[in-house]
C-alpha positions, 0 to 999 in steps of 0.5 A: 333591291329593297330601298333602305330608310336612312333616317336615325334608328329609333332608340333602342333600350338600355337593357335591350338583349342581344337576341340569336342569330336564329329568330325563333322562338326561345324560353324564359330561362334564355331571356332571363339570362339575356336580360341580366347580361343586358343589364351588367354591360349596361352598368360598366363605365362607358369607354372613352372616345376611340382614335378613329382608326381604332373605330374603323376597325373596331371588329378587327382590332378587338379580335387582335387584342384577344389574341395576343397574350396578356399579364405574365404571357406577354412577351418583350414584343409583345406590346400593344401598337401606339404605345412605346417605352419612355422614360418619363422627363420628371425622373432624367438626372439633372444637367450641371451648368458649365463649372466655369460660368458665374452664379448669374449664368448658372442660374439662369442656366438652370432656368432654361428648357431641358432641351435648351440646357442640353444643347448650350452643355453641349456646345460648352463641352465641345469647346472646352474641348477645343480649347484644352486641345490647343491649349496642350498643341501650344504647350508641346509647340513650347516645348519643342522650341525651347528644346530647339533654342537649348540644342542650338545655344549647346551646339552654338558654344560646342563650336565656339569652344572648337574654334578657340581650341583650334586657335590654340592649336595653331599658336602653339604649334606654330610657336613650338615650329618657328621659336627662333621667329620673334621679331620682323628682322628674324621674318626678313632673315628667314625670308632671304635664307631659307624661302621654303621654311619662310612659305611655311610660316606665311602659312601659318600666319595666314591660318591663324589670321583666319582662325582668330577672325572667326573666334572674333565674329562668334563673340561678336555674335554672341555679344549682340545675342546676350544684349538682345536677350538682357534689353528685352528682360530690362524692359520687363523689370523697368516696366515692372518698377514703374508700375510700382511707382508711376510718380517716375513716369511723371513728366515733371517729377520723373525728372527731379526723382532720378536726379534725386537717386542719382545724387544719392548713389554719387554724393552718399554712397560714392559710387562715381558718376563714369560707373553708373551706366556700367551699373545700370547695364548690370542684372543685379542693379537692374533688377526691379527689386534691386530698383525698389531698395535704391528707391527706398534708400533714397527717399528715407535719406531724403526725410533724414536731410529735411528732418535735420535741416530743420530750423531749431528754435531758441530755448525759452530762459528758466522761469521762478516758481510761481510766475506765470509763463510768458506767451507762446511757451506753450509752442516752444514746449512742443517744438523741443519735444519733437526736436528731442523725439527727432534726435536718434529715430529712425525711419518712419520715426524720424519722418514724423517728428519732423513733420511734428517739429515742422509744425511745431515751428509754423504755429510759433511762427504765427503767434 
């Protein structure tokens, strides 16, 4: 086998023409034509770099791209291999942040990576999911208990009702067999004379005691229900007053408030002292809005006492006409207007001129 020299090729011309695979002889119309397809390749715009397994198999490849259909021939299938359908991420839709984030999340939300936002949106998604789900599991679970607590206090009353209406029953039924039976000595009597009648009326003693003790335990029973039921909502509307006003859970004026409406409901209104635990276990007075109108029927009486209790200060002696007033008339001007402001007002009124007056009488005081 001949040695082959493996040193670089000399460089060939940018014109050279492919020659035949026969090497004989050709004429000047051949070259011509093959110098001018020699000189037309060399003016195209060279390729980029091909992949290196598109290189290795260059031959092979271009033969494959001859073959397949081109332009309108080319079907769906038909695509070039290493190219794939995708749509280009700068036409997706953007993705709203959650509606309920603050502006702040949300903005930094839109500031995150697509892949990012779809996650976190996601998560968002699943777990208000989660959260309506049993949200709506709590509802249907209320419901179900409230419908159970209404079908047992209907049942609860449909028995009660019964067993009043069978110790009627009794009663009656006995007063209708035993008429002639109405004191103890007609009981001894019947006893003596006749025992079998007497063994009937035990009878029906015994089944009324029974009777009337049951109707007993169920009032009993729906007593301490009721009391359940009115403590826990006094304790809301209790609690409702003094978040209105905390100045009653003060240690030191809490004390001097409650005698002060107490007074009031006992000295101004009448009410009598005895009647006002009956009062405060009532759902009306117990009521937080009832609590305020005390409150506040209270505290105006309050200013009105104070206003009148005021001191009134002597009117000055009339002055003739050209002589000047005497020191400090100024000031007992002022307190008689605000004692003639002071004198039929009413509420907030009533409340400043006494505060006028108050004053009024203080700078009188210091002259």
């Amino acid at each position: 086998m001949a040695d082959f020299d493996t040193s670089a090729p000399a460089e060939t011309p940018a014109f050279a023409p492919e020659l035949p695979p026969d090497t004989g002889a050709i004429s000047p119309r051949e070259a011509a034509r093959l110098m001018g397809e020699a000189r037309a390749k060399a003016q195209q715009p060279a390729e980029p770099d091909k992949p290196a397994r598109e290189r290795a198999t260059d031959g092979r490849f271009a033969k494959a791209q001859e073959s397949a259909p081109q332009g309108e021939d080319a079907g769906p299938d038909d695509q070039v291999p290493g190219e794939t359908a995708q749509d280009d991420p700068a036409e997706l839709p953007p993705i709203d942040p959650p509606r309920s984030w603050s502006k702040e999340d949300k903005e930094l939300f839109n500031s995150l990576p697509r892949e990012t936002q779809e996650r976190v949106s996601d998560r968002e998604r699943s777990r208000e999911s989660d959260f309506l789900r049993r949200q709506s599991e709590a509802t249907e679970k209320s419901k179900a208990l409230e419908a159970k607590e209404q079908a047992a206090e209907q049942a609860r009353q449909q028995y009660e009702s019964a067993a009043q209406n069978a110790l009627q029953v009794l009663q009656q039924q006995q007063a209708s067999e035993f008429a002639d039976i109405k004191t103890q000595a007609d009981v001894r009597k019947l006893a003596t004379d006749d025992p079998f009648r007497f063994a009937q009326f035990q009878a029906f003693q015994m089944q009324i005691q029974a009777q009337a003790q049951e109707v007993d335990n169920l009032n009993r029973q729906r007593q301490e229900s009721e009391r359940k039921t009115f403590d826990t909502w006094s304790k809301e509307q209790d609690d409702k007053f003094s978040k209105r006003f905390p100045e009653f859970n003060d240690p030191e004026k809490g004390p001097k408030l409650r005698t002060q409406v107490q007074t009031y409901l006992t000295k101004e209104i009448g009410v009598p002292e005895d009647k006002l635990p009956q009062l405060w276990a009532n759902h009306l007075f117990r009521d937080e809005m009832f609590q305020r109108v005390i409150y506040d029927a209270s505290r105006f009486h309050d200013a009105q006492q104070r206003a009148k209790s005021a001191v009134a200060a002597p009117k000055p002696a009339p002055q003739r006409p050209g002589v000047a007033s005497e020191k400090g008339s100024t000031t007992q001007e002022a307190i008689r207007a605000a004692q003639q402001r002071l004198n039929g007002a009413k509420g907030n009124a009533a409340l400043e001129a006494g505060v006028s007056l108050l004053r009024a009488q203080r700078a009188a005081a210091r002259r």
